[in-house]
C-alpha positions as CSV (number, residue, x, y, z in Angstrom):
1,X,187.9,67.3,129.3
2,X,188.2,71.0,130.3
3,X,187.7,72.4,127.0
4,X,184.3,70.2,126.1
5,X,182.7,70.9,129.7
6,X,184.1,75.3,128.7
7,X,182.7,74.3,125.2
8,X,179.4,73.2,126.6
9,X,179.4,76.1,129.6
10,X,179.4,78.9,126.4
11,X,176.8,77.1,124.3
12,X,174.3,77.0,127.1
13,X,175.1,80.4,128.1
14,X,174.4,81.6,124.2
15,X,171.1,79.2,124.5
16,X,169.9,81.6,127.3
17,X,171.1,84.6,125.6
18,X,169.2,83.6,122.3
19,X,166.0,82.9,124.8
20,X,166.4,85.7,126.1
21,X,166.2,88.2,123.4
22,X,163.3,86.2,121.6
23,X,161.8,87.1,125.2
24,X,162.5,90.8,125.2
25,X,161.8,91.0,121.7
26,X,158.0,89.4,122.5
27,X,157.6,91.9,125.8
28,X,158.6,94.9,123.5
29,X,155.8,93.8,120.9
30,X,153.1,93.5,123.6
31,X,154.5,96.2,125.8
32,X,153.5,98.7,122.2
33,X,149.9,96.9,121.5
34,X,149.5,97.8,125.4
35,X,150.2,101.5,125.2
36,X,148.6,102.1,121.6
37,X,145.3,100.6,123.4
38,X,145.7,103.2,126.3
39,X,146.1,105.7,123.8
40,X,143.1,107.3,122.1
41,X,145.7,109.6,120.1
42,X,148.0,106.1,119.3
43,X,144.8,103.6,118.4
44,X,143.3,106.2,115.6
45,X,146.6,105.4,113.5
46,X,145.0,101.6,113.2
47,X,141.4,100.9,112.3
48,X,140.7,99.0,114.8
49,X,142.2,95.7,116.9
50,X,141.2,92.1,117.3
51,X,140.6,90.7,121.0
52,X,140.3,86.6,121.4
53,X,139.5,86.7,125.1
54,X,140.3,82.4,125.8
55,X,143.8,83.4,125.3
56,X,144.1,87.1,126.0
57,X,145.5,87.7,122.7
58,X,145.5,91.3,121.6
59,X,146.5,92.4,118.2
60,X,146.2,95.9,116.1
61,X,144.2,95.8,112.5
62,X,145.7,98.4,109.7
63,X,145.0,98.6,106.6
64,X,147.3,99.7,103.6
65,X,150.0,97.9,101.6
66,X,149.9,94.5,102.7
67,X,153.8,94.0,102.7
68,X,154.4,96.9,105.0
69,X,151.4,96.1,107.2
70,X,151.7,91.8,107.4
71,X,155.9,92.8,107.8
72,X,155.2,94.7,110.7
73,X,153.4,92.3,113.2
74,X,149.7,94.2,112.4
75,X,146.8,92.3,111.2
76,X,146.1,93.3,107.7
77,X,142.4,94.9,106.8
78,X,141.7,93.7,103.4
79,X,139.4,96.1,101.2
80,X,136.9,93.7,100.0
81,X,134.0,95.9,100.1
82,X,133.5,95.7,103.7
83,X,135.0,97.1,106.8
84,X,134.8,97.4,110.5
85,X,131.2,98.6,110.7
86,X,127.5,97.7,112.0
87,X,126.7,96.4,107.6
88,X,126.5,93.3,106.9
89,X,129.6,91.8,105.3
90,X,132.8,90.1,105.6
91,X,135.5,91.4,107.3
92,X,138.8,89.7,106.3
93,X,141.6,89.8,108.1
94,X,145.2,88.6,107.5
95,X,148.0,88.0,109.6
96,X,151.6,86.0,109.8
97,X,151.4,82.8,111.6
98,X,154.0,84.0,114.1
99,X,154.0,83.9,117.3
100,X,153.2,88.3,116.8
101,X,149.9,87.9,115.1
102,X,148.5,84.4,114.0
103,X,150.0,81.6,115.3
104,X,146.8,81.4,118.2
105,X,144.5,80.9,115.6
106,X,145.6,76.8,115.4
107,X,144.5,76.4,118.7
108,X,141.1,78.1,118.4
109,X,138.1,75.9,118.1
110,X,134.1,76.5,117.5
111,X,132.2,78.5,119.6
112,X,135.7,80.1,120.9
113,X,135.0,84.3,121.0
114,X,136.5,87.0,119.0
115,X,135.9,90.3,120.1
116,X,137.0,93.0,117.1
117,X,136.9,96.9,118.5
118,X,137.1,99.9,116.0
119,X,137.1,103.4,117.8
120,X,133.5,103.5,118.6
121,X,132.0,99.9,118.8
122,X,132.7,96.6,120.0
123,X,131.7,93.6,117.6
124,X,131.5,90.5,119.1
125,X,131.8,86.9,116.8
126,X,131.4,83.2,117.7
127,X,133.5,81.0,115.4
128,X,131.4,78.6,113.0
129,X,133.9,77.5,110.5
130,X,137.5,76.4,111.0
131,X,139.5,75.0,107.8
132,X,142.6,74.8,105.8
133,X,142.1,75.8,102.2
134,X,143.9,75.9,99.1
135,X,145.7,79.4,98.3
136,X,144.1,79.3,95.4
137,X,140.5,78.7,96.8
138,X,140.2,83.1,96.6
139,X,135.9,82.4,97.7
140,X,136.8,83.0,101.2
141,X,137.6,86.9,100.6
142,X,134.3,87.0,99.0
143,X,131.5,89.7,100.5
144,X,128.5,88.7,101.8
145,X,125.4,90.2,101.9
146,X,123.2,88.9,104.2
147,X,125.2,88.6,107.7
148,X,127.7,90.0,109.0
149,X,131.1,87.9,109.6
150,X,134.7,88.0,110.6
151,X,137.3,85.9,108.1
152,X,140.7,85.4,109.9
153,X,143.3,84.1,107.1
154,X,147.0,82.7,108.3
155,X,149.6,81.0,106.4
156,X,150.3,77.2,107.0
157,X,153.7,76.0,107.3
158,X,154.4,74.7,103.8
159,X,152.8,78.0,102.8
160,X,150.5,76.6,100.2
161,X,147.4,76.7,102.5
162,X,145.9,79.1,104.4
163,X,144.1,78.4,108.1
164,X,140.6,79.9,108.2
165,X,138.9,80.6,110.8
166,X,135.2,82.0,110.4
167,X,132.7,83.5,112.8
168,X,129.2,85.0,112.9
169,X,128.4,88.0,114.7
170,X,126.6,88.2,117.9
């Protein structure tokens, strides 16, 4: 009876351990986003970062190799002919669901805000469109040429969707 009740006495003390880290590990990640936003020097390594103000949700845009970027917690810029400008367009912008990058965008909903900074400008969007699409529906990383919108992409979790969420600028 001594040993189950020590049995159970280390397993919830490993529980909390686990909790724990996953805790620190999350702080860490938004302790960094906080200080590369303070820092002019730090924020002109990114091109940019995405704001979503109903959930104070802060996360850096990069663009490059998608691996590298997506593997380390960033939102992946995709070069589709558009970037983070005043032109008309669509930005597209990829991200893990995790609980780093993407996983906010499920509970988003129309009309919700998204606020996307690049070093000189604020962009504000309202969403219009929310869906879950094929992987192989490849229209939504088309450019546009008449308006200028933001396309947020996610994985879903049997990873042969994607979440979209689409939104108009302001």
């Amino acid at each position: 009876m001594v040993l189950k009740s020590l049995y159970r006495l280390l397993i919830l003390i490993l529980i909390f351990n686990i909790i724990e880290i996953k805790k620190n590990d999350y702080k860490e990640y938004k302790d960094n986003i906080d200080n590369v936003l303070s820092s002019k020097l730090e924020l002109k390594k990114y091109n940019g970062y995405l704001h979503i103000p109903k959930y104070n949700y802060f996360g850096l845009i990069k663009s490059g190799e998608s691996k590298q970027v997506l593997d380390s917690n960033n939102i992946l810029l995709l070069n589709n002919g558009s970037s983070i400008s005043d032109k008309v367009g669509n930005i597209v912008l990829a991200g893990h669901n995790n609980k780093y990058v993407f996983s906010i965008l499920y509970k988003l909903e129309l009309s919700d805000e998204l606020i996307i900074y690049d070093s000189n400008k604020e962009y504000k969007f309202v969403i219009y469109d929310i869906k879950i699409v094929d992987i192989t529906d490849t229209y939504i990383l088309d450019n546009i040429y008449d308006n200028k919108i933001v396309t947020l992409i996610t994985c879903t979790k049997d990873n042969q969707r994607r979440l979209v969420v689409r939104g108009k600028i302001t």
